[in-house]
C-alpha positions in Angstrom: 28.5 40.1 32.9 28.2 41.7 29.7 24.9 41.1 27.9 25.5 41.1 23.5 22.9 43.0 21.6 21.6 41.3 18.5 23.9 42.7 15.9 22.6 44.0 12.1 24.1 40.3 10.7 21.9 38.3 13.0 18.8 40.1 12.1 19.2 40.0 8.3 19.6 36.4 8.8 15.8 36.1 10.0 14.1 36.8 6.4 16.3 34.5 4.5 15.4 31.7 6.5 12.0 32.7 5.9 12.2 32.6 2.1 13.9 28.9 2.3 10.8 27.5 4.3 7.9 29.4 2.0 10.6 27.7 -1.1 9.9 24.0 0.6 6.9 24.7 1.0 6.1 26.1 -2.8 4.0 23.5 -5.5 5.2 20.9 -7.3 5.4 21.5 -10.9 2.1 19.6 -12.4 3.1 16.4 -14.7 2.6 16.6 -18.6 0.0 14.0 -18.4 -0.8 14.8 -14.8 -4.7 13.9 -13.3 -7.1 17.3 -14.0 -10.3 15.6 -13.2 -11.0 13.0 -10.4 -12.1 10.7 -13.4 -8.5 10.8 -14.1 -6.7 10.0 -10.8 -9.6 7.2 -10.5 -8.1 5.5 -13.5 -4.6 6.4 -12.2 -5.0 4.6 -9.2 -6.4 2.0 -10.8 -3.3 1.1 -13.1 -1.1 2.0 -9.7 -3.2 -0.5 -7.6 -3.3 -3.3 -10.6 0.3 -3.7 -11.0 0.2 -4.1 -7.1 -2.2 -6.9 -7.1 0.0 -8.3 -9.9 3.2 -7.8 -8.0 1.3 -9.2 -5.4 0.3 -12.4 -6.8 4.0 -13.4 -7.5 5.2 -12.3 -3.9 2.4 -14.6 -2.0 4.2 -17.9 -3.2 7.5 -16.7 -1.3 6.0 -15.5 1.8 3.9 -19.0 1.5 7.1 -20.9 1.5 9.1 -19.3 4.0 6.1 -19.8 6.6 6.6 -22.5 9.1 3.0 -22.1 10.7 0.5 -24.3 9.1 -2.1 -21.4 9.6 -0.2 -19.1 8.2 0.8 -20.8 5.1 -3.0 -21.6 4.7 -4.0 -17.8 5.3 -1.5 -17.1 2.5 -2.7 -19.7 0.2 -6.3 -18.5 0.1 -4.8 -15.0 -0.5 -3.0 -15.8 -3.2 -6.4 -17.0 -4.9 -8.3 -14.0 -3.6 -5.6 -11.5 -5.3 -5.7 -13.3 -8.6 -9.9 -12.5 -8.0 -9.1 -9.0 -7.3 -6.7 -9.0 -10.6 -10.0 -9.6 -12.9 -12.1 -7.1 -10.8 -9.8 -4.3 -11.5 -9.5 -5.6 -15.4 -13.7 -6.0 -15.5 -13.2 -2.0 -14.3 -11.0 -0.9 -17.1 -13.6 -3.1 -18.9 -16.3 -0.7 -17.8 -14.5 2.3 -18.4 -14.0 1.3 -21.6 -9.9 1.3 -21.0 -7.1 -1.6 -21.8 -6.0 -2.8 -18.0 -2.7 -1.1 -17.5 -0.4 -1.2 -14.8 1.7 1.5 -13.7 4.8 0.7 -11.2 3.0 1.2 -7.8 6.5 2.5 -5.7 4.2 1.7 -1.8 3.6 -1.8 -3.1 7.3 -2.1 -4.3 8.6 -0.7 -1.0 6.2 -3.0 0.8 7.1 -6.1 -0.9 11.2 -4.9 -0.6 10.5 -4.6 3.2 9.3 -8.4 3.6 11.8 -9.8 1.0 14.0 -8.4 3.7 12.3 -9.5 6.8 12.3 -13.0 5.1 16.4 -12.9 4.8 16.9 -11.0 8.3 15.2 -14.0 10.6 15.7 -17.4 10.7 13.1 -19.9 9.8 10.1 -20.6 12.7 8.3 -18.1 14.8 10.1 -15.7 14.8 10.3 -15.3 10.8 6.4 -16.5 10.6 5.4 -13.2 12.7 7.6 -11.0 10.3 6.0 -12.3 7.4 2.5 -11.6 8.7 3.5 -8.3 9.8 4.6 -7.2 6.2 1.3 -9.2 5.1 0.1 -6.8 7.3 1.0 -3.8 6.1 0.4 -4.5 2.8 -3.4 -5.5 3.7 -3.1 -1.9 5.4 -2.0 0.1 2.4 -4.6 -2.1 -0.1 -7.6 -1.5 2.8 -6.6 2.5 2.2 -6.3 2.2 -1.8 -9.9 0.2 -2.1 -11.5 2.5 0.5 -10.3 5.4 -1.5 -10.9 4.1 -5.2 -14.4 2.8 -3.9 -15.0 6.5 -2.6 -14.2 8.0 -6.1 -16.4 5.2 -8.0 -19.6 6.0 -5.9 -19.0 9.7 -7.0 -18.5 8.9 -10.5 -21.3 6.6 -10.7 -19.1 4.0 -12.2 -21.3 1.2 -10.3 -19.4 -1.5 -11.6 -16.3 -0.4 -10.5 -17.7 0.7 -7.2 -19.2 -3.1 -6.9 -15.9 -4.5 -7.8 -13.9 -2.4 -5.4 -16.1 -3.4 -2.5 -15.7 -6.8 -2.9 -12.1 -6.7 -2.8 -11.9 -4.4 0.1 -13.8 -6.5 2.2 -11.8 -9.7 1.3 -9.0 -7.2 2.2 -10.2 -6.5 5.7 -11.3 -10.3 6.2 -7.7 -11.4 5.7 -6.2 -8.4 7.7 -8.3 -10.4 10.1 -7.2 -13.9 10.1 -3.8 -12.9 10.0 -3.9 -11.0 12.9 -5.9 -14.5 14.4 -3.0 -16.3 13.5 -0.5 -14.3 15.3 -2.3 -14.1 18.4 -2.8 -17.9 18.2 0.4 -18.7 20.2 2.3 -17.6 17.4 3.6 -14.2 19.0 4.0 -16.1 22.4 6.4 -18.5 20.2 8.7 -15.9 18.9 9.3 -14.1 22.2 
């Protein structure tokens, strides 16, 4: 059997795959307006995370209605209450800041919400839909636990101890509900769906 050499073509080849993984791995161009100071992506996550808690507030009603689960709708109900609360902490911290509450289109929340529109149309009413709905509750709990753990992080450093008080809050409402939706599911209601 004849063993082939590399050849002159194969080698060459070598570098210029190199240069396309250092080009995927090169910076993104920097925003006109983009954050310079952590003062700045503090109030940038803030707008992100209000229009969330606003998108939020008119998502809960759906999710409450397509629950069967008399736990679940409850869990949702109080929710939707707590996230109108969080909606005037965040505004009392522009208020602090001395900034006009402004949202800005939070694409994670979007997808988020998108996902569980689409659970909601995929299953059919009962169990089964009940423990989709609190898993996209879920994940949405997730990605606000992250956002109020982080925002709360860059308050402290800031000093902006109103913010930092009001962020707290509304994390640990977060994690409480994260909570009693995961009681509710374990409550028979994952048994039920099998």
């Amino acid at each position: 059997m004849e063993t082939k050499t590399p050849t002159k073509n194969a080698t060459a080849k070598k570098p210029a795959a190199t240069k396309t993984a250092s080009k995927a791995t090169a910076k993104t161009p920097a925003k006109k307006n983009a954050a310079k100071e952590l003062k700045d992506l503090f109030e940038d996550s803030l707008k992100d995370i209000y229009w969330a808690e606003k998108a939020l507030v008119k998502a809960l009603p759906t999710m409450m209605k397509n629950a069967t689960d008399a736990k679940l709708k409850a869990a949702i109900e109080k929710h939707i209450a707590e996230t109108e609360t969080h909606v005037q902490r965040l505004e009392q911290c522009f208020s602090a800041l001395g900034k006009k509450a402004q949202a800005k289109k939070c694409d994670a929340m979007q997808g988020l919400l998108d996902e569980g529109k689409s659970i909601m149309q995929e299953t059919e009413p009962g169990a089964v839909r009940d423990v989709g709905i609190i898993a996209a509750a879920q994940k949405v709990e997730h990605y606000e636990i992250a956002t109020y753990g982080t925002l709360a992080a860059y308050a402290k450093v800031l000093k902006e101890d109103e913010c930092l008080k009001n962020l707290l809050a509304t994390l640990n409402e977060e994690k409480k509900c994260d909570e009693s939706l995961t009681k509710v599911a374990d409550t028979a209601l994952n048994t039920q769906a099998m």
